[in-house]
N, C-alpha and C positions, 0 to 999 in steps of 0.2 A: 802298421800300428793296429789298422782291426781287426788282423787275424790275432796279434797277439793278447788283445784286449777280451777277444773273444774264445779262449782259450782255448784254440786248433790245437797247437803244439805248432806250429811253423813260425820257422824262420823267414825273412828276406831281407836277404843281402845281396849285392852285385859289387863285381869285378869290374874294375876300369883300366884296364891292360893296354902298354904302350907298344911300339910298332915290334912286330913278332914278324918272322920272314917267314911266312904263309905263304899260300894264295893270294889269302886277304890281304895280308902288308903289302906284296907283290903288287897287287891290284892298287891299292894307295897308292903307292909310289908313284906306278902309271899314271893313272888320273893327276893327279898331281904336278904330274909331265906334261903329260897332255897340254894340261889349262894353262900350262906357262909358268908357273908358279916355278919352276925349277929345270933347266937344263936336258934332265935326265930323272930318269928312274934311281940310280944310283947317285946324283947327286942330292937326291932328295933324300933318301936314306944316310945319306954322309951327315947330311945339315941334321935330322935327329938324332944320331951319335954322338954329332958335337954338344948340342943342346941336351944330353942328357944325361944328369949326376955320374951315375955307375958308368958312362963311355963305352957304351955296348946297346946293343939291340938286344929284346927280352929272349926268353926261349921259349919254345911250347911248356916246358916243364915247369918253368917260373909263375907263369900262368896257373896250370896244374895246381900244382901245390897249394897257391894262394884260394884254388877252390876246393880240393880236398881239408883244408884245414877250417875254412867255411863252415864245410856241412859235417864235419868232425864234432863227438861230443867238448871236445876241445874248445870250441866256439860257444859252449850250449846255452851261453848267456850274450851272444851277438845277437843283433835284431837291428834291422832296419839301417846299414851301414853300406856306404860304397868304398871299396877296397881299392885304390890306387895300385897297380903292379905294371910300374912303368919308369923303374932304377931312378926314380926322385923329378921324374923329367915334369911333372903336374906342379911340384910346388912355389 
């Protein structure tokens, strides 16, 4: 709000992206295994599958996109918004 009040020209927004088979997801997963919360690595990625709208795991591209269009003049009236990109599994 006070960059835009103070009229930078900036935007900010952030992306709240759901499990992506990264590293990082990879990593989740584990930990998550680890502490007992789930079986396995993969059945902790099954359980957000099941648990999410679209029935899929996100892509890096999904991601992407969601931040290319962001910082697109396309956006050029967003300001201060968090983007959910996690096939409905937030709502």
């Amino acid at each position: 709000m006070e960059s835009g009040t103070l009229g930078y020209g900036v935007r900010v927004n952030c992306i709240y992206p759901g499990l992506v088979p990264t590293a990082m997801g990879a990593g989740l997963a584990t930990d998550v295994a680890r502490i007992g919360l789930f079986a396995s690595p993969e059945e902790a990625v099954g359980a957000v599958v099941v648990r999410t709208p679209s029935g899929r795991l996100g892509e890096v591209g999904d991601v992407a996109d969601a931040v290319v269009f962001l910082a697109s003049d396309a956006a050029r009236f967003i300001n201060g918004v968090g983007l959910p990109v996690d096939g409905g599994m937030g709502m």
